[in-house]
N, C-alpha and C positions, 0 to 999 in steps of 0.2 A: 554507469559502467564500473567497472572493475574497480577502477581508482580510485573512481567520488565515493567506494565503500571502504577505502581504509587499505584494499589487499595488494598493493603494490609499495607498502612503507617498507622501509630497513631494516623492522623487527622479522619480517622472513629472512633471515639472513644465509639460513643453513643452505645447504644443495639441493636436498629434499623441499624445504618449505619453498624455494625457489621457481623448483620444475610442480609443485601442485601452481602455485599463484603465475605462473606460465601457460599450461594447460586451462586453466579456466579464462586466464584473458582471450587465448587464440579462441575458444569455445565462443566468447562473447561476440567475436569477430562472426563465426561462423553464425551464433543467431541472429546475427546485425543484417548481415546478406540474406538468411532464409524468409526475414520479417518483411523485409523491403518487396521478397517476390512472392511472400506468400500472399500479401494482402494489394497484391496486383488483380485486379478484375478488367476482364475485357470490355465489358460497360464504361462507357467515358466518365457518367458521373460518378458510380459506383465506386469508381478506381479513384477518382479525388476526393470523395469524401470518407474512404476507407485509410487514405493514407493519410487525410490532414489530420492529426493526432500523433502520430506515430512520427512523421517529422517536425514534428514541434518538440519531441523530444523525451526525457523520461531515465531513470535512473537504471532502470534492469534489474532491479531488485531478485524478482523471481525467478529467470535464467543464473542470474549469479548462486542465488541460490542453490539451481539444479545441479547446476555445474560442480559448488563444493560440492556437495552432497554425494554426488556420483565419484568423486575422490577417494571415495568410503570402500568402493568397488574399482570397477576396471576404469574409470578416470572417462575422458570425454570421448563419444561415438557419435555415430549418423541415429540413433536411434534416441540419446540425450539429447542430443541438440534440437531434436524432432521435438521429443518432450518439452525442452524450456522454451522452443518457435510456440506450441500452441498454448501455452499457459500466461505467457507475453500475451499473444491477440486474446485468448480469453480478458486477463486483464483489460486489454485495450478497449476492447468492446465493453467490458461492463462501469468503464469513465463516457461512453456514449449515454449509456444509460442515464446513470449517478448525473449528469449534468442538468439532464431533463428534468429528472425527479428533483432534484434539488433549486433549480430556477438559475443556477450559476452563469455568468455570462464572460468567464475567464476559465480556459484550461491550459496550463503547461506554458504561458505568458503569449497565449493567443486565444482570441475570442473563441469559448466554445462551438462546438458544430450546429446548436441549434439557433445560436445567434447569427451565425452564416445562410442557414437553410431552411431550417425551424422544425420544431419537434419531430415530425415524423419524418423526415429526412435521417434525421441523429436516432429514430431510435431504428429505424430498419437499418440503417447503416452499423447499427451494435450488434443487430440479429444477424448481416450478412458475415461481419466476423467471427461471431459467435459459431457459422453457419463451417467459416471458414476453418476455425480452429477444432472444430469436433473432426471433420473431414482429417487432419494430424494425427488428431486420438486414436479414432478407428485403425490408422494403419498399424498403430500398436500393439493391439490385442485388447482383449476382453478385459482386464486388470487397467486396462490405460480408460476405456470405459466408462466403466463403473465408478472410478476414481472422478472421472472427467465428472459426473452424470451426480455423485454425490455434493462434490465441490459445488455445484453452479442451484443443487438444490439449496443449499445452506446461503447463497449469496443470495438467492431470491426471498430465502426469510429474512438475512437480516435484513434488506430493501423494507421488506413489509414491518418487521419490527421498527423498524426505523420508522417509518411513513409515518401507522398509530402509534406510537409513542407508549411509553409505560401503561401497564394497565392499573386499574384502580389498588392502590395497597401496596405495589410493587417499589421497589426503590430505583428512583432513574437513574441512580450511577450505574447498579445493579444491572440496570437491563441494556445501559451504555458501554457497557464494557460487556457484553454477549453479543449486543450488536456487531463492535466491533470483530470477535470472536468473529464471526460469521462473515460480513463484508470484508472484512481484510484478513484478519488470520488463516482461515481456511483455504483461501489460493493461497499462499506464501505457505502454509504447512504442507497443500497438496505438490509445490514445485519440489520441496525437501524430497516430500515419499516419489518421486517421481525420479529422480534423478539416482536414488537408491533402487529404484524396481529394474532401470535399464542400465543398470553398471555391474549387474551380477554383485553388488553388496551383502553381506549378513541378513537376512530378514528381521533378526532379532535387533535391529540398529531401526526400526521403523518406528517404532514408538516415540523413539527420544530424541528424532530427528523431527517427527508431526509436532508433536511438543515444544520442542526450538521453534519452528516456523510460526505458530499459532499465536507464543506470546510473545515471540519478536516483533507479529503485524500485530497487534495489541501495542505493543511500546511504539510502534515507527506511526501508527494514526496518533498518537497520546504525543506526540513531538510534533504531529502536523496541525494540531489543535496549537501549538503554542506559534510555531513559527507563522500560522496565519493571521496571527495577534502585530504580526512582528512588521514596522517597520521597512526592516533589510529585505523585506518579504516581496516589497515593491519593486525590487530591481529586476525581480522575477515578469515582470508583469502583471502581477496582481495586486489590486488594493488592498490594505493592511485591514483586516477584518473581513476578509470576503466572506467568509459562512455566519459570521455575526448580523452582519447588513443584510443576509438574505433567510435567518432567521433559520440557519442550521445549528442544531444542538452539537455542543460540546464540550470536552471536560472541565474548562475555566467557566462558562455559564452556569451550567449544572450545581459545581462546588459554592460558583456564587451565590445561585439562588438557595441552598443549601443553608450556606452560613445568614443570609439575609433573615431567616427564620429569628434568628435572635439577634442578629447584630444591626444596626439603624445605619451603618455608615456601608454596610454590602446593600442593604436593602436601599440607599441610597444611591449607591452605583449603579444599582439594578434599576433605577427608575429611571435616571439622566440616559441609562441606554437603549431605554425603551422610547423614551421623549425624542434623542436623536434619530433613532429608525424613522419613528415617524414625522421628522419634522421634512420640510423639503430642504434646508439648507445644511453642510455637512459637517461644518464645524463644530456642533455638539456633538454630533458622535465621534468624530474625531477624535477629542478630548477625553471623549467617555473611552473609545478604542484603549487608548493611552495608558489611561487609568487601570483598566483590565489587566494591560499588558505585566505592568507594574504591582498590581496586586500580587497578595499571599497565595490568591488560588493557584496562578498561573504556573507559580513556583513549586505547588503541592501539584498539578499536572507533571510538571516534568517529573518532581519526585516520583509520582507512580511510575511515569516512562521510565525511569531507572529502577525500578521495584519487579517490574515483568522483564526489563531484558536482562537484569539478574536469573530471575526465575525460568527464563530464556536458558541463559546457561548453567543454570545446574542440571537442567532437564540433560543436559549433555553430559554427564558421567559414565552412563554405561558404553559409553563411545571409547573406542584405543586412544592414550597421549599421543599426542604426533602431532604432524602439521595441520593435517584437516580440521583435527579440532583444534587447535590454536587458530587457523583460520575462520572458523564459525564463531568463536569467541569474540575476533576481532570485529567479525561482521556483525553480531551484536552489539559489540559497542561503538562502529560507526553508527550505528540505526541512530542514536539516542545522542550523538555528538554534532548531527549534521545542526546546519542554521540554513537549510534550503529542502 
């Protein structure tokens, strides 16, 4: 929500910065309620397993998003709100997904939906939202569309980029961070331009608001890669490594295997982490977990996570001074400050 992203601190102090960071909380409110009835189905199972996700919780990143963003223009309406309700369940549906593909048995500090159901439960249940959130779009118009219709092509490449894995010759950071590009940046760029299409905004403000969005989700995966390293990660409901243990790629592994090239003591970490995956008792990997946590890599992760949500915010210059952008500013730099 609102909060857990920084935009309810003291530094809005003015009258102005006050009534935007007002307006976007009451907004929040208003997709909180649309979300709850959009992904209501008359279907008994349908209806509980569309919702289990959605009340286990979630930050609102991309509503928050919308919300500033339409700040830009005439502030919040039935028609943003519309916008930030379908790009939340697009979101939502495609962690239906992501969980399958990925083998994950923890989402949002409850067992994911195909460890309740099992795969094809969780993924027709991604489809039915998916199904549900285009039905929003449409009533938008042909620009909400197209929008909608590009976004969700570029989610199913990085999916697939992601699956096969770099191709021969390619650089895996390289192709890790287009990934990302694609699975996360592009919803979260496409909530920016959305919330600027239905506020009556500038048009000429789309570019450097897609821009903000894109490598902001870039910086906010690049901090999700460290905090799953983490510890404090566990109070979440998840075990500290869960994409390590399940043999998902990310930017401390990647860097690791990287530097093991020449250095015997990463190429050592890299082994002890591979020997714990497969051993059956959890204690070496634990240790190896640890050890990750506390490496150089982990710490050149976060660096880049603060390298793009820089690059985040200078994308935002040709935008007015004012609250908005001090507000997006901030929202930038909570991306890259949270530990959750």
């Amino acid at each position: 929500m609102a909060a857990s992203l920084g935009l309810g601190e003291a530094i809005f102090s003015s009258p102005e910065e006050r009534r935007v960071v007002s307006d976007v909380e009451r907004g929040l409110e208003d997709v909180e309620a649309a979300l709850l009835s959009e992904v209501a189905f008359a279907d008994e199972l349908a209806d509980v397993t569309s919702r289990y996700l959605l009340e286990a919780g979630g930050k609102r990143v991309r509503p928050t998003l919308t919300l500033l963003a339409a700040q830009l223009g005439s502030g919040r309406s039935e028609k943003v709100v519309i916008a930030a309700t379908a790009l939340e369940i697009t979101h939502l549906a495609s962690l239906y997904h992501d969980d399958v593909m990925d083998e994950a048995n923890m989402r949002r500090g409850v067992p994911s939906a195909q460890e309740v159901w099992g795969n094809s439960v969780a993924i027709l249940t991604g489809d039915l939202l998916f199904a549900r959130a285009s039905k929003l779009i449409a009533s938008l118009g042909e620009e909400a569309i197209r929008m909608q219709a590009d976004t969700f092509e570029r989610l199913c490449l990085g999916q697939l980029h992601e699956t096969i894995g770099p191709r021969e010759g390619e650089d895996p950071v390289a192709h890790y961070i287009q990934v990302l590009a694609d699975k996360t940046g592009s919803l979260i760029a496409a909530a920016a331009r959305i919330g600027l299409s239905y506020s009556g905004a500038p048009d000429e403000y789309k570019p450097a608001v897609e821009e903000f969005g894109e490598k902001i989700g870039i910086a906010f995966q690049l901090v999700d890669d460290v905090i799953d390293l983490s510890t404090e990660f566990e109070e979440t409901g998840k075990t500290a490594g869960t994409d390590l243990r399940a043999g998902v790629v990310t930017m401390p592994t990647l860097l690791l295997q990287r530097q093991a090239e020449t250095d015997p003591d990463a190429a050592a970490l890299l082994a002890r982490i591979e020997v714990g995956r497969a051993a059956d008792g959890d204690g070496e990997l634990v240790e190896a977990i640890r050890e990750l946590r506390n490496h150089p890599v982990t710490q050149e992760t976060l660096d880049e996570a603060q390298r793009w949500a820089r690059e985040a915010q200078n994308a935002l210059a040709p935008l007015p001074q004012g609250p908005v952008r001090k507000a997006l500013t901030r929202f930038a730099e909570s991306i890259v400050e949270r530990t959750s």
